[in-house]
Short mmCIF file of the C-alpha atoms (twelve columns), coordinates in Angstrom:
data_MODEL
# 
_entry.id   MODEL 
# 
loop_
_atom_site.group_PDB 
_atom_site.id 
_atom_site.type_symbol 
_atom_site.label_atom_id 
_atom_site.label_alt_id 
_atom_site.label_comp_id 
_atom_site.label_asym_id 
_atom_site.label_seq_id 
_atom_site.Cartn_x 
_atom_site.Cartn_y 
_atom_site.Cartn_z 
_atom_site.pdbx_PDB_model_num 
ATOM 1   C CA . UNK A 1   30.806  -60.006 214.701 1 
ATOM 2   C CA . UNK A 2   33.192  -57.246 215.549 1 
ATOM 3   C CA . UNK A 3   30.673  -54.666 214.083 1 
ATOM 4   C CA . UNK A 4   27.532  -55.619 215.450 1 
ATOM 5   C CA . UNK A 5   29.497  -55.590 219.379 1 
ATOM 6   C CA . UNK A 6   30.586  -52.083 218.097 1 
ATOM 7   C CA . UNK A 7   27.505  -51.193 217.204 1 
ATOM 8   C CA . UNK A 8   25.478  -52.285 220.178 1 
ATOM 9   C CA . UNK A 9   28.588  -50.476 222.562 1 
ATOM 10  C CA . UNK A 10  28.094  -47.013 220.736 1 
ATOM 11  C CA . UNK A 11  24.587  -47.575 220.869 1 
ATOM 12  C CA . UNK A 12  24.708  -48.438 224.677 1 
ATOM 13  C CA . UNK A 13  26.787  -45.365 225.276 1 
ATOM 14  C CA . UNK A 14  24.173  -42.838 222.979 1 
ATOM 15  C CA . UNK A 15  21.658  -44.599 224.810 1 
ATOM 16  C CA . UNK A 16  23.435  -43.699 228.282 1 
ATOM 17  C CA . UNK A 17  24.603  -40.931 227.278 1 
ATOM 18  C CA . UNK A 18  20.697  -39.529 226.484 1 
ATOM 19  C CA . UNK A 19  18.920  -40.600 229.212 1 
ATOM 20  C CA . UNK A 20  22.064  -39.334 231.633 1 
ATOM 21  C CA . UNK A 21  21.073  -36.036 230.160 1 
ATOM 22  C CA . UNK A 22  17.709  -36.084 230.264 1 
ATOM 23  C CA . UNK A 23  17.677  -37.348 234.087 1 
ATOM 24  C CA . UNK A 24  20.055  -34.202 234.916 1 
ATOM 25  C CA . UNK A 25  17.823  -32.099 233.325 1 
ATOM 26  C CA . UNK A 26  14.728  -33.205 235.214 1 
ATOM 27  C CA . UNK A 27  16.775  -33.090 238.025 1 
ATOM 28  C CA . UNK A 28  17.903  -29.347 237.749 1 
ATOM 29  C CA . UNK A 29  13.831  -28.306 237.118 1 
ATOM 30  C CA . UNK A 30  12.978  -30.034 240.236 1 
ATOM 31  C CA . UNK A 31  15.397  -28.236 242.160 1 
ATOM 32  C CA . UNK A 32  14.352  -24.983 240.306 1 
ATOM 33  C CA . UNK A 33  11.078  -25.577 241.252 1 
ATOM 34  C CA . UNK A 34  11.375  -26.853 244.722 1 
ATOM 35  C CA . UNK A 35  13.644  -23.364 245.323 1 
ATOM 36  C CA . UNK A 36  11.032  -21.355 244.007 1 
ATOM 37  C CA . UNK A 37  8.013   -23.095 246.240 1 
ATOM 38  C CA . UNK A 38  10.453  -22.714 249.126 1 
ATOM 39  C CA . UNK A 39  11.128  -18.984 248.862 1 
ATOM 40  C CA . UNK A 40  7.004   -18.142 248.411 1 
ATOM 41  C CA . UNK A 41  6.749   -20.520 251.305 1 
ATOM 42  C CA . UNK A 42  9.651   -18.651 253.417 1 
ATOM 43  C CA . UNK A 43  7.537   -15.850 255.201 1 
ATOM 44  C CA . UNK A 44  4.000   -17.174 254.510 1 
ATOM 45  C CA . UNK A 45  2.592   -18.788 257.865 1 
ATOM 46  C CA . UNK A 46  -0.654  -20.540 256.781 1 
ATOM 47  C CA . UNK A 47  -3.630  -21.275 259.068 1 
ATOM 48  C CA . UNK A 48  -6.438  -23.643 259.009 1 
ATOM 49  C CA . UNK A 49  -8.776  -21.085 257.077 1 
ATOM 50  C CA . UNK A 50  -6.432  -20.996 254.282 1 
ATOM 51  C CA . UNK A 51  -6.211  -24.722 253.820 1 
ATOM 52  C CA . UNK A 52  -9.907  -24.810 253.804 1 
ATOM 53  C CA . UNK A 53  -10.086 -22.297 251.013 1 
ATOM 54  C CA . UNK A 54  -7.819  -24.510 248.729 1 
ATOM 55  C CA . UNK A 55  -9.586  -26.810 246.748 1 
ATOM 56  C CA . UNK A 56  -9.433  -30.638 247.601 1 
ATOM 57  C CA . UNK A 57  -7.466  -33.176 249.057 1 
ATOM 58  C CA . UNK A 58  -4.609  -32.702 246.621 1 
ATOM 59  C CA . UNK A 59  -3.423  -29.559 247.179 1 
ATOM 60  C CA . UNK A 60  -3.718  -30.223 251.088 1 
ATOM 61  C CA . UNK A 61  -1.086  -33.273 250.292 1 
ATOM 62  C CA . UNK A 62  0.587   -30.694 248.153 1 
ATOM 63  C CA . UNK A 63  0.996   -28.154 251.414 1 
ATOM 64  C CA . UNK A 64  2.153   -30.886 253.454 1 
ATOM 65  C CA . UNK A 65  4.711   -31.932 251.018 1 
ATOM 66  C CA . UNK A 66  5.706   -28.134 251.250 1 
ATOM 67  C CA . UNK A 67  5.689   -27.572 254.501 1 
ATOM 68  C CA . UNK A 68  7.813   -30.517 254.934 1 
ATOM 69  C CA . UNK A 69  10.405  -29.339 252.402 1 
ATOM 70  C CA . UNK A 70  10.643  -25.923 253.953 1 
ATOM 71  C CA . UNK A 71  11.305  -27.593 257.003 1 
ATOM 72  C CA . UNK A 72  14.080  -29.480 255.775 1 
ATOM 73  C CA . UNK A 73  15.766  -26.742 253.657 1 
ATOM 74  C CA . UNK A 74  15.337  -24.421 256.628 1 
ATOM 75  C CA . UNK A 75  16.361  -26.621 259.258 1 
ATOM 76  C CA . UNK A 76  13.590  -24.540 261.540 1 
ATOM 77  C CA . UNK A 77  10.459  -25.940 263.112 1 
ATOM 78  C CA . UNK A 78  7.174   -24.188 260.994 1 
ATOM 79  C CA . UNK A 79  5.111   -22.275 263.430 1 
ATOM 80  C CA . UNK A 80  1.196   -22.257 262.345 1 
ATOM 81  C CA . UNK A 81  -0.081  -21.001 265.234 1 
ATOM 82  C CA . UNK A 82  0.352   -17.015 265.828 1 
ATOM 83  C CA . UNK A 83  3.746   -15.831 268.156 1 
ATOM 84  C CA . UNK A 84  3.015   -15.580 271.601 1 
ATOM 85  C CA . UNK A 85  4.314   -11.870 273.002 1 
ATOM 86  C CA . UNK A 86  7.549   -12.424 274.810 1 
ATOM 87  C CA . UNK A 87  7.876   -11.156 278.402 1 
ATOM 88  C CA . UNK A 88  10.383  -8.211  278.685 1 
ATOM 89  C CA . UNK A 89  13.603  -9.764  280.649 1 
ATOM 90  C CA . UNK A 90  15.193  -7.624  283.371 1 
ATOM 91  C CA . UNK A 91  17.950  -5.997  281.455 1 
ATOM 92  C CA . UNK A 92  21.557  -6.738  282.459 1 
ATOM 93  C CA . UNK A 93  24.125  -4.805  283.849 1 
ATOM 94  C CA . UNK A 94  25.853  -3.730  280.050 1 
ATOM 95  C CA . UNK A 95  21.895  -3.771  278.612 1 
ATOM 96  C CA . UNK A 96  21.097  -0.939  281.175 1 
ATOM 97  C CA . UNK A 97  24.425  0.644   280.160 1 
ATOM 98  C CA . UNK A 98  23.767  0.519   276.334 1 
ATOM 99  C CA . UNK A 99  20.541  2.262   276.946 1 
ATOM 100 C CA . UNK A 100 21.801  4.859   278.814 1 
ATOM 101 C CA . UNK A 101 24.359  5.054   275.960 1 
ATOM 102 C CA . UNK A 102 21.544  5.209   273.690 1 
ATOM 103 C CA . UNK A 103 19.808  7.745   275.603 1 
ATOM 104 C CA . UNK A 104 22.729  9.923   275.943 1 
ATOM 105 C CA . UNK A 105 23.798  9.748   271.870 1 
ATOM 106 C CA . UNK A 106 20.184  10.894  271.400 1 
ATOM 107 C CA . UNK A 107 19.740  14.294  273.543 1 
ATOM 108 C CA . UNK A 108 23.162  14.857  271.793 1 
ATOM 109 C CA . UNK A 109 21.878  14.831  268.391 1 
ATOM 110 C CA . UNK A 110 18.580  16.955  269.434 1 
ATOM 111 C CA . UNK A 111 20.806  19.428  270.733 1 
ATOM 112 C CA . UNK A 112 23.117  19.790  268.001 1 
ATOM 113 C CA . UNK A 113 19.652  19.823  265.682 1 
ATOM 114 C CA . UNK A 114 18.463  23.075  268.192 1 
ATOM 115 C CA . UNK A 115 20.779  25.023  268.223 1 
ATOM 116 C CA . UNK A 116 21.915  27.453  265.514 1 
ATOM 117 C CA . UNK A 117 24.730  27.251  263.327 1 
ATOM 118 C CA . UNK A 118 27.205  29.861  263.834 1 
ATOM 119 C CA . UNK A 119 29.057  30.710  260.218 1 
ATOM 120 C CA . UNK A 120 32.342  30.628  260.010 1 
ATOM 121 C CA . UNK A 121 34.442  34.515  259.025 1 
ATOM 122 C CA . UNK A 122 36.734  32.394  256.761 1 
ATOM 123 C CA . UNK A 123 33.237  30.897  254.471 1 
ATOM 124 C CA . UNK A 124 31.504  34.046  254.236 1 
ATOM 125 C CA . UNK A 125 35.113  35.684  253.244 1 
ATOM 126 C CA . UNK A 126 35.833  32.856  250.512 1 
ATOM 127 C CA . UNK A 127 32.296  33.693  249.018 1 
ATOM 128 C CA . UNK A 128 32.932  37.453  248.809 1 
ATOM 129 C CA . UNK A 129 36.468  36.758  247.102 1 
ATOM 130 C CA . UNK A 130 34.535  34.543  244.985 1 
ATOM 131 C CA . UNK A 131 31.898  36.725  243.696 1 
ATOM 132 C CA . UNK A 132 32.098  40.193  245.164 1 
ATOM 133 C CA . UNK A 133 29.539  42.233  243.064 1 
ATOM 134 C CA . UNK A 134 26.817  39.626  243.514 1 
ATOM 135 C CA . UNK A 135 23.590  41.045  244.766 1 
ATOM 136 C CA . UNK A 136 22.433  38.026  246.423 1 
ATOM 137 C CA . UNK A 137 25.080  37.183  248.333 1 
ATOM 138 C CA . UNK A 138 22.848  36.687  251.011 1 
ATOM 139 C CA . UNK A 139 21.968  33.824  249.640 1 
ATOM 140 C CA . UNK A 140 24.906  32.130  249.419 1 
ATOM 141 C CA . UNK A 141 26.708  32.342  252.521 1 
# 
């Protein structure tokens, strides 16, 4: 008696033990392949053309189901219609003063790109001390 309750416990627990196993497994292919519909899906905006073009009513269920698990893993409403342009606000006080910033940092850098560099006596000097018979030391400095 004490060998057939042994029995039917270690084959209880292989049994468990199995299908435990294969349940995670499924589990972890699902996610991999609900991660890898959702990062297609992340910048794709469909419109009603495109459903049209797919073939039948299953991969129209299939899109839904999509669309509604990229809205739960993003947490963001899906636009399908295109953006509307947004109206330019009146810039603030510190916007207006960040452009002028802007401005500013940018005549800087065209000046500094039009005018000429000036070389420096102590470079030109180092490259004659370095190589003083060189014929194209023209070049160099």
């Amino acid at each position: 008696m004490e060998s057939w309750c042994e029995c039917s416990l270690r084959f209880c627990f292989f049994f468990f033990v199995f299908f435990f196993k294969l349940f995670w497994n499924v589990l972890f292919f699902a996610r991999d392949i609900f991660l890898k519909k959702i990062n297609k899906l992340r910048d794709i905006q469909f419109s009603p053309p495109q459903i049209k073009e797919m073939d039948g009513i299953i991969s129209a269920i299939q899109l839904a189901l999509c669309f509604s698990l990229r809205e739960i893993y993003t947490h963001k409403h899906i636009n399908t219609f295109p953006k509307k342009k947004q109206e330019k606000r009146k810039k603030t006080r510190k916007g207006k003063k960040r452009e002028r910033k802007n401005e500013n940092l940018k005549r800087k850098k065209k000046r500094r790109e039009n005018t000429p560099r000036k070389e420096s006596f102590t470079s030109s000097c180092l490259v004659y001390a370095i190589e003083p018979n060189d014929p194209d030391i023209h070049l160099w400095s």
